[in-house]
N, C-alpha and C positions, 0 to 999 in steps of 0.2 A: 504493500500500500504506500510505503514508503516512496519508495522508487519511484511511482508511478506519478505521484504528485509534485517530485523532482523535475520528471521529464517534460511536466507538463507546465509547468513554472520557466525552467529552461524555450520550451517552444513560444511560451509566451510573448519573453525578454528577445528572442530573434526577430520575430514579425513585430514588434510594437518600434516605429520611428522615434521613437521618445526617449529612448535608453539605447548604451551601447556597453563593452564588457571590454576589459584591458586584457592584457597579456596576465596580469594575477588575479583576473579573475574577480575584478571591481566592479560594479555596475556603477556608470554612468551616463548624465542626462547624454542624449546624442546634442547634436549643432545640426540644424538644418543645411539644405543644399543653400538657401539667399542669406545664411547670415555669414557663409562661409564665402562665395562668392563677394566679389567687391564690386562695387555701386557703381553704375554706368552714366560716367561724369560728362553728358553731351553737353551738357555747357559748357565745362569746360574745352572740351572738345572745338563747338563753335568759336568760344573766343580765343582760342589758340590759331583758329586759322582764320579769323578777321586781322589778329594780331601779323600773321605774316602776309597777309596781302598788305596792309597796311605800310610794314615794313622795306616791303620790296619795292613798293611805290616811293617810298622816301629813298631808299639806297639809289633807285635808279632816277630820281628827281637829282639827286646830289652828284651824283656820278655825269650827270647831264652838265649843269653849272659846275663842275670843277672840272672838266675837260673840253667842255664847249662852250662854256659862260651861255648858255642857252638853257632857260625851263625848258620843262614838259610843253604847257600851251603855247610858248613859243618855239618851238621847232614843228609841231602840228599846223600852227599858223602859216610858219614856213616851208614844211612843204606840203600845202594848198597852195602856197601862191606859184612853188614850183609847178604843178600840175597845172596849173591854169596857165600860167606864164603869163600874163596878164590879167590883173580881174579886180573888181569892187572891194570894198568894205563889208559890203551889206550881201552881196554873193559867199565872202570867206564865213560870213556868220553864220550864214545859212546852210552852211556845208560842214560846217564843226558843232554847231548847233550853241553858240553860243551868242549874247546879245551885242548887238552893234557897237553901241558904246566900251563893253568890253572889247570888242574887236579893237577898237581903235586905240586902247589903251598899247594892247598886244604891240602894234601898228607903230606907235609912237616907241617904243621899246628896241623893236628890232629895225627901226630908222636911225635912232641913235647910235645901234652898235654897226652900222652900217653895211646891214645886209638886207635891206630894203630901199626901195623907192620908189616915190610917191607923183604922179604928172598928172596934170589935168587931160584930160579925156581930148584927144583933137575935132571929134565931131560934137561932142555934148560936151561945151565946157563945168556944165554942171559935176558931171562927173569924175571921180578923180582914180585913177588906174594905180594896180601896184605891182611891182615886180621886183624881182631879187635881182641884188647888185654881181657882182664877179665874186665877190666875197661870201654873197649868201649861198650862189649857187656852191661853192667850194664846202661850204658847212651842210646843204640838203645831202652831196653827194656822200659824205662820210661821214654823219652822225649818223649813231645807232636808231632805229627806227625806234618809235616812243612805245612805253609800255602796253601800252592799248591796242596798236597795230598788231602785238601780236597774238592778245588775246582774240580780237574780235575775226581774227586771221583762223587761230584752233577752233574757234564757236564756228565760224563758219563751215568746218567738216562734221559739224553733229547733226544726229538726228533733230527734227521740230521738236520731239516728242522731250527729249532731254533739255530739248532749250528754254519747255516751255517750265521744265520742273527747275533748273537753275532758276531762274528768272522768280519765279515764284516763290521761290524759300529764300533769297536774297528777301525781295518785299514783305516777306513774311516777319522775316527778322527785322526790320525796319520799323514793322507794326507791332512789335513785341517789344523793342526798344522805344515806341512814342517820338519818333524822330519825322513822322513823315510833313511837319513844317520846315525843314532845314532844306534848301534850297540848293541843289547839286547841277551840276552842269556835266556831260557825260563826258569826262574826261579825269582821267587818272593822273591826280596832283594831290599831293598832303600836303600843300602852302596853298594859300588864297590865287585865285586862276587871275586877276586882276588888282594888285594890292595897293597900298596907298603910297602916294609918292615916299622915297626914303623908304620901303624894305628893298627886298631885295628877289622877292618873288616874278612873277610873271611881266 
């Protein structure tokens, strides 16, 4: 009788989750499978990798101005005017998608370092033409393409279908962060795309 109620105490403590038994024969409470397991930190995760885009935009912002003395929206500025070889104000704004008066900022930036210029239109004096100087072109030809070109370069080999899931978990994350008043212009700069006179941004 004995025995019997051994064995069956024994079969108990195997099938019950609740307990487990050492090498001397201890019983002990068990540890579940999620407490043993470690917590799947996608937050962290996502801000791990907002953090290196971030980054990689400032390394290559900085790597731009310390070997080309040229931002990000200015070398995009630049070459749009290479591609056009001639063209507007209000044509470059409308092709980088950013606003006129910014353009012109851009405009006045890269006339100064003297790889633009600026003439009045010969049939519409109204209108005032711009093209790269001998110097700009020499800087369109061997500065690295901006960070953006190459992204929008790889997006361009994906599926709609991925495109449309990237795109939406960015804006999704934007709506979780309460940021969708902050006013972006679609270009990849960590400094102000148009800044005030006396920094040293765009």
């Amino acid at each position: 009788m004995t025995t019997r109620k051994r064995a069956d105490v024994s079969n108990v403590l195997q099938d019950s989750p609740a307990v487990t038994s050492t090498t001397s024969g201890t019983v002990l409470p068990a540890t579940s499978t999620s407490q043993q397991a470690p917590t799947a930190r996608y937050d962290l995760r996502v801000l791990q990798a907002l953090r290196q885009i971030i980054r990689a935009i400032d390394l290559h912002s900085r790597r731009l101005l310390g070997q080309h003395n040229i931002t990000g929206p200015q070398l995009i500025t630049l070459l749009t005017v290479e591609n056009y070889e001639t063209v507007t104000a209000t044509t470059i704004a409308g092709h980088i998608h950013l606003s006129p008066s910014t353009v012109i900022g851009i405009l006045d930036r890269l006339e100064t370092k003297g790889l633009i210029r600026r003439d009045r239109d010969l049939k519409d004096r109204r209108l005032v033409q711009v093209s790269l100087t001998e110097r700009g072109k020499v800087l369109a030809r061997n500065a690295p393409s901006p960070l953006q070109g190459a992204l929008v370069e790889a997006m361009g080999k994906l599926p709609e279908t991925e495109l449309v899931v990237i795109a939406e978990s960015l804006e999704r994350i934007i709506e979780l962060m309460q940021i969708q008043h902050v006013d972006a212009a679609p270009i990849l700069e960590s400094g102000q795309i148009d800044p005030v006179l006396g920094d040293t941004g765009a």
